[in-house]
N, C-alpha and C positions, 0 to 999 in steps of 0.2 A: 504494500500500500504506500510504504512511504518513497519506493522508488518511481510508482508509478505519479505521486505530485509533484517530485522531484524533477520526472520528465517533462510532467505537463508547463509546469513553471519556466525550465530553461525552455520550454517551447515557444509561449506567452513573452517570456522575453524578447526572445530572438524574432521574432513574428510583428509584436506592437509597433519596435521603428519603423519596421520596412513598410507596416500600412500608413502608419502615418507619415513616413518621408514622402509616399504614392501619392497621399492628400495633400501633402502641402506643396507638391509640386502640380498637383492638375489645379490646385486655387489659386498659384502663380502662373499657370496656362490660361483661366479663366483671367485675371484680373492683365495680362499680356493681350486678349484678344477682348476685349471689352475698350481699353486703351487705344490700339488699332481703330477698330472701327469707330471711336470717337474723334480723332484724328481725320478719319477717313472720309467718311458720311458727308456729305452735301450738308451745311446748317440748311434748315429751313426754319422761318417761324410757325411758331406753332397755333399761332391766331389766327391763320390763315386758313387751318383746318385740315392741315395735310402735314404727315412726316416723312424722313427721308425714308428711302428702301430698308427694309431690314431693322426702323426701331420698335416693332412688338419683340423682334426675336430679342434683340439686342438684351433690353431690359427682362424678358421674360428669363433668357439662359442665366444673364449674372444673378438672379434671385437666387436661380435654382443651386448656380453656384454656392451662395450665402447659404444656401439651406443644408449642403452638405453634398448634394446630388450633381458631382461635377461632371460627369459623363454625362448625362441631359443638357447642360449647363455648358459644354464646351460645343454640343452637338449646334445646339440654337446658337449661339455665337457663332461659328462658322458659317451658317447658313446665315444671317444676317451679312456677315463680310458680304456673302455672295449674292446677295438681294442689293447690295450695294452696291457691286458688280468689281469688287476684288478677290482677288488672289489672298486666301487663309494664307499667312507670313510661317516661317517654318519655325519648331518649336524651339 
């Protein structure tokens, strides 16, 4: 029994950075192409009643980002780039 917590433990060790280094590198990919496409996008005003290509995704992915769900989050950002009609910048 106590070798078997012993495994589980060095396992949970060795395991937790590597998820978390994965997280905070796709929330550094999100907040990378969030950046981009704000840089990118045509301003428009927004009183006008029209926005540029791409900002339901834009703002919809970074949420999902904030939420923890980067892979959604990275997905609508990239398609926003492309609704904007750029080229996703390489990672």
């Amino acid at each position: 029994m106590l070798k078997t917590r012993l495994a589980l433990t060095a396992l949970i060790i060795t395991v937790l950075p590597i998820a978390a280094s994965a997280q905070t590198s796709n929330a550094s990919r999100c907040d990378q192409l969030a950046a981009f496409y704000d840089r990118s996008a045509e301003p428009v005003p927004f009183d006008q009643g029209w926005s540029p290509a791409g900002r339901a995704e834009r703002t919809l992915g970074y949420e999902e980002c904030r939420k923890g769900k980067t892979d959604t989050g990275i997905r609508l950002l990239e398609e926003a780039i492309h609704k904007a009609g750029y080229k996703v910048p390489a990672a």
